[in-house]
N, C-alpha and C positions, 0 to 999 in steps of 0.2 A: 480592442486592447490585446496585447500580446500575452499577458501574464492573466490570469483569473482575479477578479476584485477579491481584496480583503477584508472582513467584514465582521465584526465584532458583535456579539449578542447578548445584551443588557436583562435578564430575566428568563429562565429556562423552564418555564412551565408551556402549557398547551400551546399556545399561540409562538411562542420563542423557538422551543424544537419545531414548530411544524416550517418555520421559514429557514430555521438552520437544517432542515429534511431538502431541501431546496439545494444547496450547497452543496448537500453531501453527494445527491445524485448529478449534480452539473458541475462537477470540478474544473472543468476546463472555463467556466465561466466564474463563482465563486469559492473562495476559502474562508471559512470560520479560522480566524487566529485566537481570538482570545472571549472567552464566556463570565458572567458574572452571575452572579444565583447563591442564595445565602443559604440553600437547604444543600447537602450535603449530594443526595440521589442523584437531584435533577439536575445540578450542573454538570456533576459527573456522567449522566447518562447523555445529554447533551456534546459533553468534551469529547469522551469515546464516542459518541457517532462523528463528528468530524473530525478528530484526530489533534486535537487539541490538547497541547505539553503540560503535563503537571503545574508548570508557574507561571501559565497562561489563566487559567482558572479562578477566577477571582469569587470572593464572598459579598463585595458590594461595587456597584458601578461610581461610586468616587473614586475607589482605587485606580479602577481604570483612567478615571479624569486628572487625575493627579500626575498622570505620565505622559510624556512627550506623547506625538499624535502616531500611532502604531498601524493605522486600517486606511483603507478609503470609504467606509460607511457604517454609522453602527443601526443595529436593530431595536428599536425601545420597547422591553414588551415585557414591561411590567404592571402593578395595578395601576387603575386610572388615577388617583391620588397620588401616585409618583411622579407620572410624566414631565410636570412643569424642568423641574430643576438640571434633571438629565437632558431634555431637548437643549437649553437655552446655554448651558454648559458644554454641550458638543457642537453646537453649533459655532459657539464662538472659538473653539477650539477647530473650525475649519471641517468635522464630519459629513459626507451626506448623513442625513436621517429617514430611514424609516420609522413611525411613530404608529403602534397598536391606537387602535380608535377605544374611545373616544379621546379626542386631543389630550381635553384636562377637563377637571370638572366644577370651571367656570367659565364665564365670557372672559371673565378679565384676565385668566390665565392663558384661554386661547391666545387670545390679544399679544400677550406678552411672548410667547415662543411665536406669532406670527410675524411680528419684529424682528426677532430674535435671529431667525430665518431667512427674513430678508436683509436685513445689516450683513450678517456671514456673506452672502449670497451662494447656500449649497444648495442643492437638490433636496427635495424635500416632500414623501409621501406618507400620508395618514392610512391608514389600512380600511379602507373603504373598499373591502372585495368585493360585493355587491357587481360594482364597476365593470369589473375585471370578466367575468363568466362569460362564458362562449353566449349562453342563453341572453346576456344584458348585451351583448355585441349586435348578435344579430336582432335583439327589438330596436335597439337603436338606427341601426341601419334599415329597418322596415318604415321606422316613425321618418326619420332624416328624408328618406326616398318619395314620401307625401303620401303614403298607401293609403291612409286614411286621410287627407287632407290633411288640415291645422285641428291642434289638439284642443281639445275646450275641456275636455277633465279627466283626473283620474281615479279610482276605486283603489286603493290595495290593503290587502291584510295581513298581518304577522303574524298567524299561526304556533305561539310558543307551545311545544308540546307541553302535555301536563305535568309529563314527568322532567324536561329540560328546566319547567321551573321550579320543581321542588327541588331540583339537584342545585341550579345555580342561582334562582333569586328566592330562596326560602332557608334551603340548609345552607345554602354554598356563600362563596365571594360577594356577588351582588347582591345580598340580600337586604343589606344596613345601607341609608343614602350617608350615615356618616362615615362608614369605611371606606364604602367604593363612590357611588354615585347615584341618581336617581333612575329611576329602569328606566322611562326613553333614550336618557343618554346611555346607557348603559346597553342596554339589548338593540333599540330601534334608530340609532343615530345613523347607524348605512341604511337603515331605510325611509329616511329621511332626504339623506343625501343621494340615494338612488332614484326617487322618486323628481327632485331636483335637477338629476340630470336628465331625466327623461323628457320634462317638462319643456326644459331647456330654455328659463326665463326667469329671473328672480322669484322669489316668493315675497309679498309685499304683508299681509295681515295672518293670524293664527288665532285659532279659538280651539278649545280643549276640556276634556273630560275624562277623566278616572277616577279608581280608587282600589282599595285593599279592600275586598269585596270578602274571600273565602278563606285564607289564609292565617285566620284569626284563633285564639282563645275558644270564643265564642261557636267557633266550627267543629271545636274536638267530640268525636262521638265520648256520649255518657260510658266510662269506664274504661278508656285507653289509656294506656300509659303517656309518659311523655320521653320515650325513647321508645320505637320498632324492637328490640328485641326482648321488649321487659312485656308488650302489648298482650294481650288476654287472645290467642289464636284466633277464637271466632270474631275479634273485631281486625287484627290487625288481616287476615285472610280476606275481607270485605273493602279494603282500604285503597284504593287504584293508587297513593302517594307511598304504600309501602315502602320503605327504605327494605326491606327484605326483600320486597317484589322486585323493586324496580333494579337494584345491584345483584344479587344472589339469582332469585329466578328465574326471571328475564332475561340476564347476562352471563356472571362466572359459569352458573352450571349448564349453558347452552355455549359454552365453550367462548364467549367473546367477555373480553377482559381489557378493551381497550376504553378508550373515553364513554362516557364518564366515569368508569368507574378506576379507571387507573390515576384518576385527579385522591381518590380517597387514603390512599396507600398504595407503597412501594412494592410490598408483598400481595399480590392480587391472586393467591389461593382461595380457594372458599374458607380455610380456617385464618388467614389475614384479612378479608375484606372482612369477615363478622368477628373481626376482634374491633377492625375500624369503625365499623357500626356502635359496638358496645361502649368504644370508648369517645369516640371523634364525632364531631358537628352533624355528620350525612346521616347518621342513625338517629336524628333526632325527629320527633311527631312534627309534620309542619304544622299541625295549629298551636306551639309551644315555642315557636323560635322566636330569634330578635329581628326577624325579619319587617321591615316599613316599607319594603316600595308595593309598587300599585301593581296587582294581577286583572286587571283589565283599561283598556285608554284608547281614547278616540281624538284624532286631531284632523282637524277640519281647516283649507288653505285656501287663501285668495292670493292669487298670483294674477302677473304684471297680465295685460291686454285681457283681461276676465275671464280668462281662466282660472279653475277650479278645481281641488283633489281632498283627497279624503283619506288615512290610514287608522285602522284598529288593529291594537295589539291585543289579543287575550292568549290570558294562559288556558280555556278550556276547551282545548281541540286534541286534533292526536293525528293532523293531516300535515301528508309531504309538502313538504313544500312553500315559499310566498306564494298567493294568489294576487290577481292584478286583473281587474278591465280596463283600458284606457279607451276614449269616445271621441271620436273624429268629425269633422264636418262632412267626409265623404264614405265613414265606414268606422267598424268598432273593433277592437282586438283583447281577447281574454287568455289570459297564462297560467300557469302553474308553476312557473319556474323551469319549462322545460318547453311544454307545448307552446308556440302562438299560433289560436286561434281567429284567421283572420273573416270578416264578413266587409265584402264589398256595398254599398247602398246602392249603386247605382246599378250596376248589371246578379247583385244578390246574390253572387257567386261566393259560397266560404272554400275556406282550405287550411288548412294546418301549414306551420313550418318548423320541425323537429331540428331542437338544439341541442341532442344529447353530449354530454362529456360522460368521460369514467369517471366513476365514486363508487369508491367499493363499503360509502357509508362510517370511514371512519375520518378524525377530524383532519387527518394528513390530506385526505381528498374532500376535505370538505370546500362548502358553498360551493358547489358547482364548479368545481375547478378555481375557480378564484383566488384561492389562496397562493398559487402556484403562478399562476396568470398577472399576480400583483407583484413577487417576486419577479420573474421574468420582465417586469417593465419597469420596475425601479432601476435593475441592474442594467439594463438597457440605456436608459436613460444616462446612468452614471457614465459607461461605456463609450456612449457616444456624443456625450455634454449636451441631450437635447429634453429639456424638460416636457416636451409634447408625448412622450412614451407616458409621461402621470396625466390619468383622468380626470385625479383629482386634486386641482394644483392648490395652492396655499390658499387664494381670495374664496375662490370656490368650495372649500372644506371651512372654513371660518363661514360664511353662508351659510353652509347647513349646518355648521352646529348652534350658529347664532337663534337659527327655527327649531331648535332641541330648545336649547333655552326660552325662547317665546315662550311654546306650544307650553314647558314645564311651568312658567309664569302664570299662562293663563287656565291652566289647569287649578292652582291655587287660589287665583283670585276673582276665577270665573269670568273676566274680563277679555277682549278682543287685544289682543297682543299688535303693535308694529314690528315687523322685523327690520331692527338696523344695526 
């Protein structure tokens, strides 16, 4: 296209600026016109990065629904109990969509903007960056090329750090499933669907297990307060969930003030993040919050031709990275999210194949370049009317989140789930 696509951004928190960062540094390919975000900061910090006119700036995404069709895409990247209304509203309004994962947080509302999507007939990507990384490219191309023969199973783990889930499913957003949504959907639904594409076959049956194991009442050490800065020194100095440790110690005063803690407050001083502490949700004891979802879950898969795979999410790790074996008929391959380690069976020959990208560790460069890599192929796509640039096209994202929902069913009801 001759002009840069126009592209409109519905929600300006972490995930919303990280894809309007996208735009800002490729002009020649997109323009952010107009932003919607009801907190004052962030839409404006968003607006000033790409250059967005004062009565472009909007406080809610109806506003914007409400006005003739202004963009060629907008970006959906607000909480997960938002998405239904805005997808199925811009669609019909003729928008491509990008859509923050998880879709919605039901089948029935998947269902309904997958409709929704297909009547428009736009272009249409769920944020399944997983997909997208240099590292998921080239296993795929190892798996496709028959390195290890045909696949018969997979291993992988989700490693939530400890402190990523005190920040985000304990004090933070995800923590309530009636705010936001249940943690598989919520944290593990791209690695559900990553696991999915690997496989590269339906997933037919799901069995499941978790729970809210540590994060309780029940966990708080005898005489902690229930805020971090009210905490008795000698307990809260003991504490690895510190809201001091993990914001103040570990980050402002080691000079990094970006995600997570810039999610806390606008002023990211050491005397504004421990004012945010004292007064706001993140300085709360996690064994005191309203937090329900589940800090540990195993979901167990029967896939089509008997194959087989397996994912554990726990929050008690503190390692880089997803880890992954997958098991071949002619050879095995073990990852980190960076390395593939390959082992031949037949001539016993191993070898590594190094997928490095830059990440300089903060959420702009996160998931292994992905986040950048998923922008790059939506706008692609748009560009050249060809939906083969999305990895993960509508059928294909409704599948995996239809096994988010299984695997969450039978988690409940401890029953062997169908996926359909």
């Amino acid at each position: 296209m001759s002009e840069p696509l126009k592209l409109i951004v519905l929600g300006c928190g972490s995930r919303g600026s990280t894809y309007a960062a996208f735009a800002a540094k490729n002009p020649d390919r997109a323009k952010v016109v107009a932003v919607a975000e009801p907190r004052d900061f962030y839409r404006n910090r968003t607006g000033d990065l790409c250059g967005v006119p004062e009565e472009r700036r909007y406080h809610s995404w109806t506003e914007v629904a409400a006005l003739p069709k202004s963009a060629d895409a907008v970006l959906i990247c607000m909480q997960d109990a938002m998405h239904t209304e805005p997808a199925i509203a811009f669609a019909r309004l003729g928008y491509h969509i990008l859509l923050e994962k998880p879709m919605a947080p039901t089948a029935a509302e998947c269902r309904k903007i997958v409709e929704a999507v297909k009547n428009a007939g736009v272009i249409f990507s769920v944020c399944h960056v997983l997909r997208y990384t240099a590292f998921s490219q080239l296993l795929k191309k190892t798996l496709n090329a028959g390195t290890i023969g045909d696949l018969v199973s997979i291993q992988h783990l989700e490693p939530v750090r400890h402190w990523h889930q005190a920040h985000s499913f304990v004090r933070g957003n995800w923590r309530n499933e009636k705010e936001s949504s249940f943690m598989l959907l919520a944290k593990c639904c791209h690695d559900l669907d990553w696991i999915r594409y690997m496989m590269n076959v339906p997933c037919e049956k799901i069995h499941s297990f978790g729970s809210l194991k540590h994060f309780t009442r029940a966990s708080q050490p005898a005489g902690a307060a229930d805020r971090c800065t009210d905490c008795p020194a000698g307990i809260e100095v003991n504490c690895p969930y510190s809201a001091l440790k993990i914001y103040l110690r570990d980050r402002v005063y080691q000079g990094n003030s970006n995600w997570p803690t810039a999610v806390l407050t606008s002023d990211v001083t050491p005397e504004g993040v421990l004012k945010a502490l004292r007064e706001g949700p993140y300085g709360r004891c996690v064994y005191c919050c309203d937090n329900d979802v589940v800090d540990n879950q195993v979901v167990n898969f029967s896939f089509a031709g008997d194959r087989t795979g397996q994912m554990v999410m726990t929050a008690f790790c503190n390692e880089d990275g997803r880890q992954t074996r997958i098991f071949g008929t002619r050879g095995s391959i073990r990852t980190d999210s960076r390395m593939i380690h390959v082992t031949d069976f037949l001539t016993g020959r191993q070898y590594d194949l190094d997928s490095e990208t830059v990440d300089d560790g903060s959420i702009l460069s996160g998931h292994g370049g992905g986040d950048f890599g998923l922008m790059d192929a939506f706008i692609r796509a748009i560009e050249t009317n060809d939906r083969s640039y999305i990895l993960s096209g509508v059928d294909e994202t409704l599948e995996s989140h239809l096994m988010v929902f299984a695997a969450e069913e039978s988690r409940r009801t401890g029953k062997v789930i169908e996926v359909c």
